[in-house]
C-alpha positions in Angstrom: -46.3 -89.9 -49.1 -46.5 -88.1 -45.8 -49.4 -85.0 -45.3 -48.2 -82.2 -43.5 -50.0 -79.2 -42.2 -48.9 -76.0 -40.7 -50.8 -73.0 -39.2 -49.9 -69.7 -40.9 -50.9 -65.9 -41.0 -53.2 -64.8 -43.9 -54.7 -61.5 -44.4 -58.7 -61.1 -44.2 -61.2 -59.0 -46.0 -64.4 -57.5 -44.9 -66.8 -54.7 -45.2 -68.8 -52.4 -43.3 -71.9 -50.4 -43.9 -73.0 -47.8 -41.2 -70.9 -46.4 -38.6 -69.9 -47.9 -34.8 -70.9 -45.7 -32.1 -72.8 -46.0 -28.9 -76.2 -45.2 -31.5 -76.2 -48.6 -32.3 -79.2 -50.9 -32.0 -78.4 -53.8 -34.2 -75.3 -55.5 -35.9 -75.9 -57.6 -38.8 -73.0 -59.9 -39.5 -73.9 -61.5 -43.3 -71.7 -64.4 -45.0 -72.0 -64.7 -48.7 -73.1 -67.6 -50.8 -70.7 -69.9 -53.3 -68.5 -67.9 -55.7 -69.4 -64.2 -54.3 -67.7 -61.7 -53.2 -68.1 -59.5 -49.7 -67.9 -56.0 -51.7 -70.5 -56.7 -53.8 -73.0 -59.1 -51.6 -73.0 -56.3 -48.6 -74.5 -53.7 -51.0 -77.9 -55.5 -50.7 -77.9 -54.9 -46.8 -78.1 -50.9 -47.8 -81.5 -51.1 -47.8 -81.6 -51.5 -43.8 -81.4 -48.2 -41.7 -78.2 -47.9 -40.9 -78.9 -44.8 -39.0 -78.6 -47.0 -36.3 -77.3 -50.3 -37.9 -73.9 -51.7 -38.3 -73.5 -54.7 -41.3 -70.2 -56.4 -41.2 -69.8 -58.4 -44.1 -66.5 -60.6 -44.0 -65.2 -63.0 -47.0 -64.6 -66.5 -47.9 -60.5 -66.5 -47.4 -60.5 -69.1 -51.0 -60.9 -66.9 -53.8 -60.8 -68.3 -57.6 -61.6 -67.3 -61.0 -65.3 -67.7 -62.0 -64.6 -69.4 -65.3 -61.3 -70.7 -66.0 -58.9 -68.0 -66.2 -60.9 -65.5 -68.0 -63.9 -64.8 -65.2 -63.9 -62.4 -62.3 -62.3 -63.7 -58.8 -64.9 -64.8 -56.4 -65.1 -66.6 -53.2 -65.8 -69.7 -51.2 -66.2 -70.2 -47.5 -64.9 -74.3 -48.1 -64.9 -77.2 -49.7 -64.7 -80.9 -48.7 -60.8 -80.4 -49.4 -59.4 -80.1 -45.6 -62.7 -79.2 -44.5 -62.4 -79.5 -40.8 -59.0 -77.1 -41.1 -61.3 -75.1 -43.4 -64.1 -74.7 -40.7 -61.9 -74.4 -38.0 -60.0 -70.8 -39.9 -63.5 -69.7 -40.5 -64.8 -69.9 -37.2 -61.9 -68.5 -36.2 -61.9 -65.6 -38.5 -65.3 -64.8 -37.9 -64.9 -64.5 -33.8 -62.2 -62.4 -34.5 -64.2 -60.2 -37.0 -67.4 -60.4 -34.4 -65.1 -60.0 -31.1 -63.7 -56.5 -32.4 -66.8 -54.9 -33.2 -68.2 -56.1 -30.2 -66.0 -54.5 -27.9 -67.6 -50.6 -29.5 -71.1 -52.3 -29.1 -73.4 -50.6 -26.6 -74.7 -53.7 -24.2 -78.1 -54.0 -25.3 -77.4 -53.7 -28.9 -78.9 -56.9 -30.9 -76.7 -59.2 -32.9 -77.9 -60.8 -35.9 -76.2 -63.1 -38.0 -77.4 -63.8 -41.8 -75.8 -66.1 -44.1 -76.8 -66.6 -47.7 -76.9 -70.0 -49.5 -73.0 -71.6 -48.8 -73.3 -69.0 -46.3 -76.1 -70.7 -44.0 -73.2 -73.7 -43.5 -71.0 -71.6 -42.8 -72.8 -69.2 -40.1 -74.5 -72.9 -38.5 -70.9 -74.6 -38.2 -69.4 -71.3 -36.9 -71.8 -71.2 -33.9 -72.1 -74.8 -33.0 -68.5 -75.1 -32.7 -68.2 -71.5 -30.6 -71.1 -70.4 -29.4 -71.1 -67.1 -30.0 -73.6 -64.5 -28.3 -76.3 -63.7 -30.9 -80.1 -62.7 -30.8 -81.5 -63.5 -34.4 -80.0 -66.0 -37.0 -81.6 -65.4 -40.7 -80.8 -68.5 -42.9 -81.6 -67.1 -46.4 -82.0 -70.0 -49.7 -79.7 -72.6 -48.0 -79.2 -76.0 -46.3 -78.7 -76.7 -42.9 -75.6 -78.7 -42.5 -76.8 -82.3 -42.1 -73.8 -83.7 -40.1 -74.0 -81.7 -37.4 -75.8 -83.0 -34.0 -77.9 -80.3 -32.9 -79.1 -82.4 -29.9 -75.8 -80.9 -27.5 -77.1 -77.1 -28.7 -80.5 -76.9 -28.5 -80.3 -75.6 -25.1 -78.2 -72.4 -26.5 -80.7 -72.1 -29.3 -83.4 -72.4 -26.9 -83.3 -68.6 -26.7 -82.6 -67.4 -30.2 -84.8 -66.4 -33.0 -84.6 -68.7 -35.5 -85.2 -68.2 -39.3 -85.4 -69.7 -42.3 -85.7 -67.7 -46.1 -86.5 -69.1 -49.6 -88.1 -68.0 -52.7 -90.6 -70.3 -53.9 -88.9 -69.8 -57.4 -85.4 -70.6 -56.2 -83.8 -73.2 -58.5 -81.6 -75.0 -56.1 -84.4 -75.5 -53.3 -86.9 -77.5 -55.5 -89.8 -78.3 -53.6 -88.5 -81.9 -53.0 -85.7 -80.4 -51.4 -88.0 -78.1 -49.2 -89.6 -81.4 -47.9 -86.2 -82.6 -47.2 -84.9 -79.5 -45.0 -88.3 -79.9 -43.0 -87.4 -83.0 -42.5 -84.2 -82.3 -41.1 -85.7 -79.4 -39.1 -88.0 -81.3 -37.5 -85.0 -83.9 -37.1 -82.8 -81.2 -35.2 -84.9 -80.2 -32.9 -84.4 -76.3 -33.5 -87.1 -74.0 -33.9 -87.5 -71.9 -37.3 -89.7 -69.7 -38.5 -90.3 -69.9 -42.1 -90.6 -67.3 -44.5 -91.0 -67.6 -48.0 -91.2 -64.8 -51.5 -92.1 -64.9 -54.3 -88.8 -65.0 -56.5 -85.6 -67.4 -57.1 -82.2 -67.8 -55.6 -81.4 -63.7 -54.0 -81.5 -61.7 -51.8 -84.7 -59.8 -52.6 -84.5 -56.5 -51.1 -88.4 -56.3 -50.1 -88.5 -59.1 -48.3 -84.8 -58.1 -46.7 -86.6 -55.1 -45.8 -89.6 -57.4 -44.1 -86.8 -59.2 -42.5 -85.6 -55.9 -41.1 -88.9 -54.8 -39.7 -89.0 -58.3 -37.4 -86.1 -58.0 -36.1 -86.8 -54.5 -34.7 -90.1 -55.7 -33.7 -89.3 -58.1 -31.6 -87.0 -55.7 -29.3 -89.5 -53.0 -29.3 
């Protein structure tokens, strides 16, 4: 048996909340976590003030049924099927999503990039392999990828703000595993800030909100 693979044109879906315009100060790109879908996880980001704030939410292009046959379609940025092909249409995808919006940016306006749980792979193997232009990078109840080598980026993440979510309660980041992302932290070389709540495995919209108030204080 032979494997084969072929590049081919797929349509995309994403979301929006706020408006572009020259009255933008920040632009939030957010990638959901395993078996979520973009219409649904960008409605948590409408508790930022999008008077002046643009959230792009793009999704997973694998989308499958919850349970079995019966559940409701969700998505999933990859899995360890074709993964590199998998990253690679990703990263791509997400430029592409990034690139147009930036191009109706005004110049000084601040980028930040969020990703939730299967998200935070997703968002660190998107930017290590591109390199896109970003100021803060919110990594909210998930893993750093742990076969990357961060050692050839840490000059490009020299400059960024750095940050890392989790709810003390959160179900999937035990406190063992905690120990183990320090670990790997401290392993990287990157710097994080940390930032924990009191709650489980979401998005909790007061601490979203803290998040929020960080970002615009470190540009004031």
């Amino acid at each position: 048996m032979l494997e084969h693979s072929l590049k081919v044109s797929r349509t995309a879906h994403y979301y929006t909340l706020g408006q572009t315009g020259k009255h933008l100060r920040y632009c939030w790109l957010v990638c959901h976590g395993y078996g979520q879908l973009a219409s649904q996880f960008v409605q948590n980001f409408e508790v930022l003030d999008l008077s002046d704030t643009l959230v792009i939410a793009p999704e997973g292009l694998s989308l499958f049924y919850w349970q079995g046959f019966t559940g409701d379609p969700v998505a999933s940025w990859m899995t360890r099927a074709h993964r590199l092909d998998e990253i690679n249409d990703y990263s791509a995808y997400l430029s592409q999503v990034l690139d147009i919006y930036r191009a109706q940016l005004p110049d000084d306006c601040r980028i930040v990039l969020f990703g939730f749980s299967q998200g935070c792979a997703t968002q660190l193997r998107w930017i290590t392999q591109v390199h896109p232009a970003f100021d803060h990078l919110i990594l909210w109840a998930g893993m750093m990828p742990e076969d990357i080598d961060y050692a050839p980026h840490l000059d490009y993440f020299s400059k960024k703000n750095i940050h890392l979510v989790y709810g003390e309660s959160d179900q999937f980041l035990t406190p063992e595993r905690m120990d183990q992302y320090r670990a790997l932290i401290r392993q990287s070389g990157l710097h994080f800030q940390l930032h924990s709540f009191d709650g489980r495995h979401v998005v909790e919209r007061k601490m979203l909100s803290k998040m929020e108030a960080m970002v615009r204080n470190s540009t004031d």
